[in-house]
C-alpha positions as CSV (number, residue, x, y, z in Angstrom):
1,X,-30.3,57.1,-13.2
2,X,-31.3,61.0,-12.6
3,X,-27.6,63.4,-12.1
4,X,-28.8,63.7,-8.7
5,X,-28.5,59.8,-7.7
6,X,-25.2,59.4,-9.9
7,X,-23.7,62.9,-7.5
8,X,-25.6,61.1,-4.0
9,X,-24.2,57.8,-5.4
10,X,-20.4,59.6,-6.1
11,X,-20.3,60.8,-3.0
12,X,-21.9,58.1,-0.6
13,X,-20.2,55.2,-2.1
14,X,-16.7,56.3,-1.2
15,X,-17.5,57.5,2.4
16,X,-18.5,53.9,3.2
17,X,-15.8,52.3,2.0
18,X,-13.1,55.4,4.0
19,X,-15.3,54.6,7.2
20,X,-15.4,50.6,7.0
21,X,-11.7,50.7,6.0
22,X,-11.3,53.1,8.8
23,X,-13.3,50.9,11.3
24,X,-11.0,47.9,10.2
25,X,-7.9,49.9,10.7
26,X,-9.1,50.7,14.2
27,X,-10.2,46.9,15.3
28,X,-6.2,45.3,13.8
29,X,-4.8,44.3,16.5
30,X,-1.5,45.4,14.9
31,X,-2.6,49.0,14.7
32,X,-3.3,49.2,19.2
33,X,-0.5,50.9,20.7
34,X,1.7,49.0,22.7
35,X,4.7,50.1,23.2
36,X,6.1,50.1,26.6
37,X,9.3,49.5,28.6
38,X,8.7,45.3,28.5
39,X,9.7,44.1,24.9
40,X,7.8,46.8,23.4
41,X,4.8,45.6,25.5
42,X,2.9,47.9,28.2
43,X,2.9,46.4,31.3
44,X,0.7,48.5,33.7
45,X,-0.1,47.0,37.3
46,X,0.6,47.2,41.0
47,X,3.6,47.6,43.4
48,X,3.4,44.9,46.4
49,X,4.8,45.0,49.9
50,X,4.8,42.6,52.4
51,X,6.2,41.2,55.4
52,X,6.3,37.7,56.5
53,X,8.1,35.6,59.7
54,X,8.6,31.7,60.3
55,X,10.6,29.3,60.6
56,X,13.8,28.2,59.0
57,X,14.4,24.7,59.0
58,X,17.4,22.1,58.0
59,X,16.4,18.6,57.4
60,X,20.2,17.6,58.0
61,X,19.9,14.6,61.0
62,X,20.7,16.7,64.4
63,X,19.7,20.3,63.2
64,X,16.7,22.0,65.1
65,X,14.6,25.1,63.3
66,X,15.5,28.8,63.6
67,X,13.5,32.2,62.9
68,X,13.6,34.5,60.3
69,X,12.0,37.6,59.1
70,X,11.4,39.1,55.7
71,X,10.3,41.4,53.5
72,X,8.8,41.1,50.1
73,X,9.2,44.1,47.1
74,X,7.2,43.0,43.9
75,X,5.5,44.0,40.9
76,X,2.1,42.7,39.8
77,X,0.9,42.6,36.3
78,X,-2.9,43.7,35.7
79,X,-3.0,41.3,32.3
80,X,-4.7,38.2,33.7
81,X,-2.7,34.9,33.2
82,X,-4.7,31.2,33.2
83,X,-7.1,33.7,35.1
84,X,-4.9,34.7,37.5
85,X,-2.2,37.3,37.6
86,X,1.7,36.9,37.3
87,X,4.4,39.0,39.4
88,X,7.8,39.7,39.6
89,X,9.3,39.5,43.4
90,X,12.3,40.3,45.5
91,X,12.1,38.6,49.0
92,X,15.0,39.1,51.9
93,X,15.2,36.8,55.3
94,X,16.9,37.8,58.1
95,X,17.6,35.0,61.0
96,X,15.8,36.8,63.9
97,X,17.4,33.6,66.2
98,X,19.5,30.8,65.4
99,X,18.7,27.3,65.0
100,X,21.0,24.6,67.2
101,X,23.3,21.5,65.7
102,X,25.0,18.7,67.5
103,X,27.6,16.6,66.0
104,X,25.9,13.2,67.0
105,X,28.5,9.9,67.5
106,X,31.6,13.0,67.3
107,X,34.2,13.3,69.3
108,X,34.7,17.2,70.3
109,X,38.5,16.5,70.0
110,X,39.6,15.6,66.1
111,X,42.6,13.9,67.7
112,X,40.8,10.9,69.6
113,X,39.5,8.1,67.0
114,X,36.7,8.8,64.8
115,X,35.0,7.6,62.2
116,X,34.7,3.8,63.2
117,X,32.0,1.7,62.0
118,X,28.7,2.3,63.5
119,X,29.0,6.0,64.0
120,X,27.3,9.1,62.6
121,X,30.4,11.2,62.6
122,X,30.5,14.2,60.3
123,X,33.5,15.8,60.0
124,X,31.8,19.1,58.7
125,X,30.3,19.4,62.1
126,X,32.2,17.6,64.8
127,X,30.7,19.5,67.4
128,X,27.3,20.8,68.4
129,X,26.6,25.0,67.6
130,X,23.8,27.0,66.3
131,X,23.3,28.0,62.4
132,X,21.8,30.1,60.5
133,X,20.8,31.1,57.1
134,X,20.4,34.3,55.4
135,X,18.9,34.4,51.8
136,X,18.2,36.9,49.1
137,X,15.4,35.8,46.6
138,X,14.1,37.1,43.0
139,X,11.1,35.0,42.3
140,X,8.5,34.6,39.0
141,X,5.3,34.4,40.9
142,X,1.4,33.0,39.9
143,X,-1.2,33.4,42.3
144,X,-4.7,32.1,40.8
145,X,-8.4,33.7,40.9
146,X,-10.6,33.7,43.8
147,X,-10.9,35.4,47.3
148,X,-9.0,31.8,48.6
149,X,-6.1,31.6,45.9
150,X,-3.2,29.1,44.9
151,X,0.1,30.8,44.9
152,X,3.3,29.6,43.0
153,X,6.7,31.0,42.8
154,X,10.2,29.7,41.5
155,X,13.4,32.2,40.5
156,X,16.9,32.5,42.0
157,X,18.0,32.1,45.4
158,X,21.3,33.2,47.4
159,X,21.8,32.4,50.7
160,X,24.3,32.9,53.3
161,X,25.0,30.4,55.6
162,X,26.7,30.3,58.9
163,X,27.5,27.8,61.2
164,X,29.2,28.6,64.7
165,X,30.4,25.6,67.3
166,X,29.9,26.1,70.9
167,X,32.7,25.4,73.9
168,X,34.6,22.9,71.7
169,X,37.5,21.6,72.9
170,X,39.5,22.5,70.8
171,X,39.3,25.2,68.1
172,X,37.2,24.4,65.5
173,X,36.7,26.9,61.9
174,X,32.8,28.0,61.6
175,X,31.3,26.8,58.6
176,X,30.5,29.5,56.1
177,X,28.5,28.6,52.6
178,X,27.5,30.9,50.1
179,X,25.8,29.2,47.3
180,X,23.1,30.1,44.7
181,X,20.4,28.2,43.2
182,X,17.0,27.4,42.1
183,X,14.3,28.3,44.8
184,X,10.5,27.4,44.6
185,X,7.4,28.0,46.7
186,X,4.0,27.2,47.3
187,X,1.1,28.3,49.4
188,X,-2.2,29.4,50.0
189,X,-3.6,33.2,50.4
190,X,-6.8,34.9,51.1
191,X,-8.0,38.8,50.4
192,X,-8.4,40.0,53.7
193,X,-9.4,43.3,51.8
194,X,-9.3,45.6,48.8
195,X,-5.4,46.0,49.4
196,X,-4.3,43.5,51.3
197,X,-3.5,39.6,50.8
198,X,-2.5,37.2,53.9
199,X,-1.2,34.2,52.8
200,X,0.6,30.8,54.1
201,X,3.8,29.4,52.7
202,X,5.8,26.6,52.2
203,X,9.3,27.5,50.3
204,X,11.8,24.9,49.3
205,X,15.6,25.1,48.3
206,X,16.9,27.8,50.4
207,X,20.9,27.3,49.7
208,X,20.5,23.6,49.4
209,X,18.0,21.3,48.8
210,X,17.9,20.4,52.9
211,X,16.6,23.7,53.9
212,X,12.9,25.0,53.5
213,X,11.4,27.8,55.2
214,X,7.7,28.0,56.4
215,X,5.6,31.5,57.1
216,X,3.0,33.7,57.1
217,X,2.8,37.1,55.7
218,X,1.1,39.9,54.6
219,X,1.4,41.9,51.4
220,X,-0.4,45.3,50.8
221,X,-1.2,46.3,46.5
222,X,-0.9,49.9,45.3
């Protein structure tokens, strides 16, 4: 081999094997920058707002629907998940009007006989009123791909529920429950546009397992 080949040889030889090792450096996976405020991972995305109204109902025998209104604060993650995309949400409702009770089979007055055989006393409510239920929501949400998407959510729930008796006879406490617990939702949306989603819902567990809340609601991305 001529001194010229062995010197083109010396010096092309190792600037192949700095470029390739290079090149592998560059496509590790444990080389890509990802740190970030989530365990160390970058989570870039998009705020979401929304509104929704409907209907707060009790499935408790004698207890009629009421309205509420809410808003929605959330935080959706641009990584896709099972081709869809994952968020975290904060939802409020506010009872807009009440919903109405009556204490079927009771006697207004806890002093006359109750409770006999055959009657559908309940001496929570002994009386008929209105109710209503104010909750407080942080939800882990899915919605799937397409323009008509699948939405799931579950999280935390608190809710605040009141129950005031009408013209009873005698004085009679309102019932007041605070309680916290597992919440979960389901529904159906559709991109209305570049921005904004409308969707349908059905949510379960709202305080206790007897009261749901059904809506529609829209939520604008940015």
């Amino acid at each position: 081999m001529s001194v010229n080949k062995k010197i083109a040889c010396s010096i092309v030889l190792p600037a192949m094997l700095f470029s390739a090792s290079a090149l592998a450096q560059s496509d590790d996976p444990r080389n890509v920058d990802k740190s970030g405020p989530f365990f160390g991972e970058t989570a870039t995305g998009k705020w979401l707002l929304g509104l929704k109204y409907g209907q707060m109902q009790h499935d408790a025998n004698g207890f009629s629907a009421g309205d509420s209104l809410g808003f929605m604060v959330g935080y959706e993650f641009s990584r896709p998940v099972f081709y869809g995309h994952a968020a975290i949400e904060f939802e409020y409702l506010k009872p807009t009007s009440p919903g109405d009770f009556r204490g079927e089979g009771a006697p207004v007055d806890p002093a006359d006989p109750c409770c006999g055989e055959g009657t559908n006393y309940n001496p929570k409510y002994p009386g008929n009123g209105e109710w209503e239920n104010q909750v407080r929501s942080l939800y882990a949400v899915y919605r799937g791909p397409g323009t008509l998407y699948f939405k799931g959510k579950a999280g935390l729930t608190s809710s605040e529920f009141t129950a005031k008796f009408k013209n009873p006879a005698v004085e009679i406490d309102d019932v007041e429950e605070d309680k916290t617990t597992i919440g979960w939702g389901i529904g159906l949306g559709v991109h209305a546009g570049k921005w904004v989603d409308v969707e349908l819902e059905y949510t379960g567990n709202q305080g206790t397992s007897d009261m749901n809340y059904i809506s529609i609601g829209a939520n604008a991305r940015f």
